[in-house]
C-alpha distance (Angstrom), angle and dihedral (degrees) to the residues before:
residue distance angle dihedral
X1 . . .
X2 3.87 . .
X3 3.37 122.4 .
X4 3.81 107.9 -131.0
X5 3.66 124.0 -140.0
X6 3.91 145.4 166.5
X7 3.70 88.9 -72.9
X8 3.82 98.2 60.0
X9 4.01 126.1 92.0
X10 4.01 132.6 25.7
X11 3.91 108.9 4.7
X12 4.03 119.1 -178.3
X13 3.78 126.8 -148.0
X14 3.60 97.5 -147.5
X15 3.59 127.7 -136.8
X16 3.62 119.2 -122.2
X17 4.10 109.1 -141.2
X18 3.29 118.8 -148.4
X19 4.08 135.3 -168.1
X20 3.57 120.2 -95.0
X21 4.22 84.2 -100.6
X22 4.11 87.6 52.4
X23 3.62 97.0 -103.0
X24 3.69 115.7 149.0
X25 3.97 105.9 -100.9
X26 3.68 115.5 -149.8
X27 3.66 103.3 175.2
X28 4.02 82.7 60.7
X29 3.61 99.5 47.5
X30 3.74 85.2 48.4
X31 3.85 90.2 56.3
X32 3.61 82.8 48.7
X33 3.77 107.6 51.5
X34 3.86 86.0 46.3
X35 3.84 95.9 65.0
X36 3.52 87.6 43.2
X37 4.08 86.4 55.6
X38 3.64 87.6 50.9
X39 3.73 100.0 52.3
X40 3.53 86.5 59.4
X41 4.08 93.0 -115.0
X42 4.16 107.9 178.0
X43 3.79 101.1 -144.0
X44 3.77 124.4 22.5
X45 4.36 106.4 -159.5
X46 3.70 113.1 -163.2
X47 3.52 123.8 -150.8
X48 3.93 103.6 9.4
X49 3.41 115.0 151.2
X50 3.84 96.5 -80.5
X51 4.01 82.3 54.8
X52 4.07 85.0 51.1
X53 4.17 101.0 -128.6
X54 4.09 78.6 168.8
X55 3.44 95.3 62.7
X56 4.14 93.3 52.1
X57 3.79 138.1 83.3
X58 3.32 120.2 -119.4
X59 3.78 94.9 -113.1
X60 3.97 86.4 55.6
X61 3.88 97.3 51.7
X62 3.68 90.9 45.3
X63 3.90 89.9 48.5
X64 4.26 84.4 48.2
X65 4.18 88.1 49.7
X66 3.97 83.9 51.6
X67 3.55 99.7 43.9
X68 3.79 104.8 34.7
X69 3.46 97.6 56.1
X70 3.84 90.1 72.6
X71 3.58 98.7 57.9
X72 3.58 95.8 71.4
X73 3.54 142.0 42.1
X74 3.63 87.2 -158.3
X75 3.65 149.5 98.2
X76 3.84 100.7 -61.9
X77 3.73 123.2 177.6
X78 4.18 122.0 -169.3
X79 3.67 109.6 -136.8
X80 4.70 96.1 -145.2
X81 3.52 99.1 169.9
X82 4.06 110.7 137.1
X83 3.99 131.5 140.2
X84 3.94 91.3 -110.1
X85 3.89 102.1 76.3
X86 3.94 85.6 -159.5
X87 4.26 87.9 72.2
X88 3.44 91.2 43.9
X89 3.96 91.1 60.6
X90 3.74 89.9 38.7
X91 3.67 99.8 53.6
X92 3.71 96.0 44.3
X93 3.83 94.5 50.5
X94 3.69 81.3 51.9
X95 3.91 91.4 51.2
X96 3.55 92.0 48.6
X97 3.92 94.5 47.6
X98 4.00 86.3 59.3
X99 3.35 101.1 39.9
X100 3.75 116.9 -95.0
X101 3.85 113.9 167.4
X102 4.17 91.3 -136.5
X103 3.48 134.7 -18.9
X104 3.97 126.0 -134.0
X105 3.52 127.1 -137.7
X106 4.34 127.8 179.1
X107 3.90 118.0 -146.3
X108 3.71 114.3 -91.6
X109 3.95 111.7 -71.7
X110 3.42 140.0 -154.1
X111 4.04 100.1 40.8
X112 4.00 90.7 54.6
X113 3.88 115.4 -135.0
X114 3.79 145.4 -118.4
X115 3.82 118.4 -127.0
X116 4.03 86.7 -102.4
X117 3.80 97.7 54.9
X118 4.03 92.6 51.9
X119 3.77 86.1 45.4
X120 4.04 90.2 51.5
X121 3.50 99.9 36.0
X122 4.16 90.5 50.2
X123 3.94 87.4 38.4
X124 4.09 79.8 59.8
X125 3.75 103.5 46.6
X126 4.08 91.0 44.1
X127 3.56 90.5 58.8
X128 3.79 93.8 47.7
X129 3.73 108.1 38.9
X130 3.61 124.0 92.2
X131 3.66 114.1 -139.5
X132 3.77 134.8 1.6
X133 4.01 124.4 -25.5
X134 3.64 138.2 -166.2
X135 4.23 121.7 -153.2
X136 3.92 113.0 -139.1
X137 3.87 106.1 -142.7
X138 4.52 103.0 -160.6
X139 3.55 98.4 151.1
X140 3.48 88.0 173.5
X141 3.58 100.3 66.9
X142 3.91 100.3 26.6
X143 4.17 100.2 48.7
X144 3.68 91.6 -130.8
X145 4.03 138.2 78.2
X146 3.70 131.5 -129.7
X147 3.96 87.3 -142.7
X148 4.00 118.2 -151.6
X149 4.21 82.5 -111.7
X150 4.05 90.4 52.9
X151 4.15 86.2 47.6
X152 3.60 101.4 44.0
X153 4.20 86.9 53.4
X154 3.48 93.8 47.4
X155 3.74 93.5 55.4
X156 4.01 99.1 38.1
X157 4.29 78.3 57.5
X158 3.84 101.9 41.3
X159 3.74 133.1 35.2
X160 3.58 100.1 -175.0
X161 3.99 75.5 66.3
X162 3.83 92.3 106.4
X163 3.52 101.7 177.3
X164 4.36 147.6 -74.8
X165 3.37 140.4 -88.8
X166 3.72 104.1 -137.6
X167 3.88 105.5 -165.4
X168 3.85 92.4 175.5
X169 4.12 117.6 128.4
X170 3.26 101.0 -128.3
X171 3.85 121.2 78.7
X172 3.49 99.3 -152.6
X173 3.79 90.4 65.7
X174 3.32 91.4 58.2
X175 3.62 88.6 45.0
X176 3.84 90.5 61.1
X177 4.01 91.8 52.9
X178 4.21 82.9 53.6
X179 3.73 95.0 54.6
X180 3.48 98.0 32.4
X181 3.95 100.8 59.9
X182 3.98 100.8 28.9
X183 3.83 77.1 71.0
X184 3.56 81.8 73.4
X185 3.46 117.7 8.9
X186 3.83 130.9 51.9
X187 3.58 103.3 -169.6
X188 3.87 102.0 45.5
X189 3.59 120.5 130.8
X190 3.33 117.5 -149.6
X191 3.77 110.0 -175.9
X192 4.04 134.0 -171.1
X193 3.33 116.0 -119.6
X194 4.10 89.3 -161.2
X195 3.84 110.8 87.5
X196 4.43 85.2 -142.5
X197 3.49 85.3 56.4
X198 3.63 104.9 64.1
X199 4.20 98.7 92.6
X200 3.80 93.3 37.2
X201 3.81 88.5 50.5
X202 3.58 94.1 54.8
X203 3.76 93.5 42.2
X204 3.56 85.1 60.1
X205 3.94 101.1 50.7
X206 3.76 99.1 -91.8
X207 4.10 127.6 133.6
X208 3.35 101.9 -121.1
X209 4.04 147.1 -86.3
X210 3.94 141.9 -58.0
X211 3.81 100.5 -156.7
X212 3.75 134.0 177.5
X213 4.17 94.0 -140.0
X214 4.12 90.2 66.4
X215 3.78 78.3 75.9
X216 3.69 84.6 66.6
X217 3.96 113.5 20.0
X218 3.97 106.8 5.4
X219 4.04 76.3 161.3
X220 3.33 86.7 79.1
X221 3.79 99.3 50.3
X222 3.76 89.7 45.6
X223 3.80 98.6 46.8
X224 4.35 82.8 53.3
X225 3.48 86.2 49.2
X226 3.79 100.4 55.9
X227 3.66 82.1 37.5
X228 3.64 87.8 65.4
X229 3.53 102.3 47.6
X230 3.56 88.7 51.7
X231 3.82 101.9 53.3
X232 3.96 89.3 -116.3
X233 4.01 100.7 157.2
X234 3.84 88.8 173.1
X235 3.88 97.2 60.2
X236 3.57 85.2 38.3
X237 3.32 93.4 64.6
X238 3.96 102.7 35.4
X239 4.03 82.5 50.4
X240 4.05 90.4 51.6
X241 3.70 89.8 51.0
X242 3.98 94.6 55.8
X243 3.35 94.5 46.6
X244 3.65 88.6 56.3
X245 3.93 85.6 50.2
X246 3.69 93.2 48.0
X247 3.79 89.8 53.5
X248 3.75 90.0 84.5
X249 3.71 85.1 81.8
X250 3.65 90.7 86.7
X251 3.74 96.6 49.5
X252 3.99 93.9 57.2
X253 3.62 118.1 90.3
X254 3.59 137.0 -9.6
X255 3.46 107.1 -68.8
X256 4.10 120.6 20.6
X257 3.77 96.1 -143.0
X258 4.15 88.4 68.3
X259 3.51 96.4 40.7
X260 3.76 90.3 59.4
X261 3.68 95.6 47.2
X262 3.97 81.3 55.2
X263 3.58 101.6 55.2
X264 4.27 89.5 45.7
X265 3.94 95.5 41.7
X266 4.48 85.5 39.3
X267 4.11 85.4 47.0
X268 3.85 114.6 29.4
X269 4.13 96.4 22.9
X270 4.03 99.1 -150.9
X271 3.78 101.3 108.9
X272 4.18 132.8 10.8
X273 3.42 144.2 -105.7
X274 4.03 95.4 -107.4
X275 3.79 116.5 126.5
X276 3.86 139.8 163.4
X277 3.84 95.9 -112.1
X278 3.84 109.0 105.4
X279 3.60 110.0 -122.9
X280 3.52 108.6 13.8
X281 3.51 107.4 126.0
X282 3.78 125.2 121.3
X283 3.48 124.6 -110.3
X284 4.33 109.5 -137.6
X285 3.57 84.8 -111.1
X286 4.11 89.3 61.8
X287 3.93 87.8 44.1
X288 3.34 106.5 55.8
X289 4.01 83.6 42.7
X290 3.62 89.0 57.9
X291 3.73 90.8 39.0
X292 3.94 75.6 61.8
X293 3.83 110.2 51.9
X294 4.08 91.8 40.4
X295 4.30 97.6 48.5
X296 4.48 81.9 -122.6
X297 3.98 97.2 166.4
X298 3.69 100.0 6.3
């Protein structure tokens, strides 16, 4: 039986909102991370890659760690991934100093890596950070896989190793990670990092998901999530069917990060749809076809 913590259940990457001339907007994201509060999300993660920590200096990201963490009394989780392991220690000692719950970090990009450097370079951060971390598995954008094998050591070795984001579509990937590490571990979460995936990850023994759409309708995510807990195979089922239907986010526009800053400046109003991605804007067409699929002006 798995031991359920604070790091179980509905997790949203957070979008970062930015002004019109891309400067980081904190009166937005604080609009933001409120109705995210209110729709009784678990885990807020700032500056995944829908919240674009690529795109930001370091200065800015430690400024977001700062600020962030007082505009919720929730679960809040500080994405520190970079290419330069130095900033990766840097901005999770400064997560831990103000109080982040965990901090996330992906394996090193760019150069791609053999099974032995991921073990040695995670080997190195879990002797060195100072409170709880999650890995961030994105094989397709870092040319290397945190295997279930490379997990499952990593959490027999460290128990401030909290648990992984596997954003990997395939489910029985993410299936492996489950039944490799609850060998050993209890308490690990291991979450989907595909929205679709949420039910069949718990069905399978997992923790939970970190999906895009909570941007948009966490509701959603929360209402399956009660659903579970209560047995409720209808909901279930009308909830796995949206999600499906909300998928179509992804498919809309050139680049996915944009066309969910749309939808939640088109539906909600406090922030815009400006990013850092070149050539993400939405054509009218792709508007009034999101306008569509999420009911914005009906």
């Amino acid at each position: 039986m798995k031991k359920h913590n604070e790091f179980y259940g509905v997790w949203c990457p957070s979008i970062t909102p930015m002004t019109s001339a891309g400067k980081i907007d904190l009166n937005g994201l604080r609009q933001h991370i409120s109705r995210l509060t209110e729709a009784r999300i678990d885990v807020v993660l700032l500056m995944g890659s829908i919240g674009e920590f690529a795109s930001f200096t370091l200065d800015e990201r430690l400024m977001l760690i700062r600020e962030v963490r007082g505009m919720t009394p929730g679960t809040l989780v500080a994405n520190v991934s970079s290419t330069c392991l130095n900033d990766v220690e840097w901005m999770a000692d400064e997560a831990f100093r103000t109080g982040y719950d965990a901090v996330m970090v992906l394996p090193p990009y760019y150069y791609g890596q053999t099974s032995a450097q991921l073990l040695s370079y995670f080997r190195h951060l879990g002797q060195r950070l100072k409170g709880k971390w999650f890995a961030y598995n994105f094989p397709a954008r870092t040319g290397c896989d945190l295997t279930p094998e490379i997990v499952a050591t990593l959490a027999a070795e460290f128990p401030n190793f909290a648990g992984i984001k596997d954003t990997v579509d395939c489910q029985s990937h993410t299936r492996n990670i489950i039944l490799a590490t609850e060998k050993i571990r209890d308490d690990f979460a291991v979450l989907s990092g595909y929205d679709e995936y949420f039910i069949p990850n718990l069905l399978a023994g997992g923790a939970g998901v970190i999906s895009g759409l909570n941007n948009v309708m966490p509701e959603l995510f929360v209402r399956a999530r009660e659903a579970w807990k209560q047995n409720d195979l209808a909901t279930l089922h009308e909830a796995q069917r949206e999600m499906g239907k909300f998928m179509s986010i992804y498919t809309i526009g050139e680049d996915f990060v944009t066309t969910i800053k749309t939808v939640v400046a088109r539906k909600f109003g406090y922030c815009g749809a400006t990013s850092r991605n070149a050539g993400g804007e939405l054509t009218p067409a792709q508007c009034a076809q999101i306008d569509e699929v999420f009911g914005i002006g009906h």
